[in-house]
C-alpha positions in Angstrom: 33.3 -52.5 70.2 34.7 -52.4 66.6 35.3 -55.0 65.0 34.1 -57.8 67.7 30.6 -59.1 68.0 29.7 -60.2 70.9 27.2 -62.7 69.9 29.8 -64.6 68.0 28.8 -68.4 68.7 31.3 -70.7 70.9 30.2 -73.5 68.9 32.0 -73.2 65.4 32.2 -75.6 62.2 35.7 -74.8 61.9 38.7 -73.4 63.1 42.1 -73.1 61.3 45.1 -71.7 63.1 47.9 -70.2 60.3 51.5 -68.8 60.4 52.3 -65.2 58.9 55.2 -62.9 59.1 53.2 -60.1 58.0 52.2 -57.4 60.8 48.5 -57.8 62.4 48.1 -54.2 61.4 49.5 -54.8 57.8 46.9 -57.9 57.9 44.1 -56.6 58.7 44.2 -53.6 56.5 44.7 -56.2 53.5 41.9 -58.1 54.8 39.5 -55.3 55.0 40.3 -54.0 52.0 39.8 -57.5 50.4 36.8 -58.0 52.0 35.3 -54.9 50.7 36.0 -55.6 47.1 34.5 -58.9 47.5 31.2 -57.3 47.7 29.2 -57.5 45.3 31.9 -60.1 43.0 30.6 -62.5 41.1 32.4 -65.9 40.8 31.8 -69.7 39.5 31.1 -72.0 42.0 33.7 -74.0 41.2 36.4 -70.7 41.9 35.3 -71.2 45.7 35.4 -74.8 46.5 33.9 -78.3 44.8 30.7 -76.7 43.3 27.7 -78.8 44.3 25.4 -78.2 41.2 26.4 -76.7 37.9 26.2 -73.9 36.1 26.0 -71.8 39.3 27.8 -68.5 40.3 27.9 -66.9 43.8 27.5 -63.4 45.3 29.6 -62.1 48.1 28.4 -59.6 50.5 30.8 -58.9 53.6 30.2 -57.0 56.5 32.3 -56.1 59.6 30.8 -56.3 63.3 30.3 -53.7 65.9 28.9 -54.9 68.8 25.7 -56.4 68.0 25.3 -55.7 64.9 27.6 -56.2 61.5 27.7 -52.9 58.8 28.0 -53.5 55.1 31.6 -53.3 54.4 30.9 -50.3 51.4 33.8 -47.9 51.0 32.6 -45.3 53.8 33.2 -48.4 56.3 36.1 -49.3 54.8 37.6 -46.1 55.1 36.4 -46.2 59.1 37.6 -49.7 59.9 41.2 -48.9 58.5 41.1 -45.6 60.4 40.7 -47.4 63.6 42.7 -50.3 62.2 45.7 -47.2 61.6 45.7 -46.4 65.1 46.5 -49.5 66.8 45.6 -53.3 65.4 42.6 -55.4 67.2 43.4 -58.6 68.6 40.1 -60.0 66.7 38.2 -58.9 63.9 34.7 -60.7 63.3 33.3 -60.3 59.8 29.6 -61.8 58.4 29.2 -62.7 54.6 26.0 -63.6 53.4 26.8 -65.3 49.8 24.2 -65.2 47.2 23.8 -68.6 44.5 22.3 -67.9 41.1 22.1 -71.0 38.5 22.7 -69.6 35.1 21.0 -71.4 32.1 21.6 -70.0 29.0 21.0 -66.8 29.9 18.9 -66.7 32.8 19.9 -66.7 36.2 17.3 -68.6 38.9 18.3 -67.3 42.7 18.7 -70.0 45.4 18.8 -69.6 49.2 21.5 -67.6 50.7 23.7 -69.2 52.5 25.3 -67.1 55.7 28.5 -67.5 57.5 30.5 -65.5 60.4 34.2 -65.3 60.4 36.1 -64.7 63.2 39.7 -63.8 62.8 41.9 -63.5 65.6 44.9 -62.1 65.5 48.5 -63.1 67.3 52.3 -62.0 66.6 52.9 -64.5 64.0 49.8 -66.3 64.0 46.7 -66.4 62.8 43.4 -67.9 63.7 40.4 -68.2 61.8 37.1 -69.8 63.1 33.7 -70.5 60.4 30.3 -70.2 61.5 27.7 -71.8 59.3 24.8 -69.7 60.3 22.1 -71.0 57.8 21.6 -72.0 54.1 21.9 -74.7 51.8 25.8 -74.5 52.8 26.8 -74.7 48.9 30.3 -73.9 50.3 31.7 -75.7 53.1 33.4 -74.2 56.1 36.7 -75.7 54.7 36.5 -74.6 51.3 35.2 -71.2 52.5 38.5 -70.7 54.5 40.5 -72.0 51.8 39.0 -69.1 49.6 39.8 -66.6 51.7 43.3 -67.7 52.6 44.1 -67.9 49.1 42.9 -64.2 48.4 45.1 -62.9 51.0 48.1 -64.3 49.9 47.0 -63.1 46.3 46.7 -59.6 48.1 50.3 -60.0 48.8 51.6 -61.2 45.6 52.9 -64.3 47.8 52.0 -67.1 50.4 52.2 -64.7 53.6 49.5 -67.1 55.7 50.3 -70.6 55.7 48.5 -73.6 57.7 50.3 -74.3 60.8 51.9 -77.9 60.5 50.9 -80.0 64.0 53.4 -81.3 65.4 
């Protein structure tokens, strides 16, 4: 099935729930779209969360699951996933991003372990949940930060704060 992997694990590191006006459909196109040009951005460490060496920058690659497996999100799966995504909005969309880290001195960069992570968004009218799996790596990013980052980019997406943390009562 599109968009759901069914090996997604019941244990997670961290699950957020969120509030959104926005439409699932509206939401996920954004996030697709978002995802996909991600790949391949470079950014400081410190643009993600509390960086924990310096000097380094990290590498996004996203990819969106169908059944077993997850498919680079490149512009030909884009264009797929928001065709299906057109014709009626999933209830969860499960994505894996494998984030490269490169320590830049002077002007040399030095790789270091990968670190992966499966996202599992799932979608209700008005709310959002999003649950982080640390698969492996160094985990230069924590789950927290790593959800902040993305939140943040979908509201930039929508030139204003469409998800927003659900207060507990």
């Amino acid at each position: 099935m599109f968009g759901f992997y069914e090996a997604f694990p019941r244990q997670v590191h961290k699950i957020k729930h969120f509030m959104t006006p926005i439409s699932s459909k509206r939401l996920q196109q954004t996030l697709i779209q978002l995802l996909c040009g991600l790949n391949k951005t470079t950014l400081r460490l410190e643009d993600v969360g509390m960086p924990s060496m310096a000097d380094c920058v990290a590498v996004f690659e996203f990819g969106i699951a169908e059944d077993n497996d997850f498919n680079y999100l490149n512009d030909e799966e884009t264009l797929k996933a928001l065709k299906i995504v057109q014709k009626s909005s999933l209830q969860i969309l499960d994505f894996l991003c494998a984030v490269r880290f490169y320590q830049t001195e002077k002007e040399k960069r030095k790789p270091l372990k990968f670190d992966y992570y499966m996202l599992r968004f799932t979608f209700n009218p008005k709310f959002l949940e999003l649950q982080l799996f640390h698969e492996r790596g160094p985990m230069h990013i924590l789950p927290e930060e790593f959800i902040e980052f993305v939140v943040k980019k979908v509201n930039e997406a929508f030139g204003r704060r469409v998800v927003k943390p659900l207060k507990k009562v």
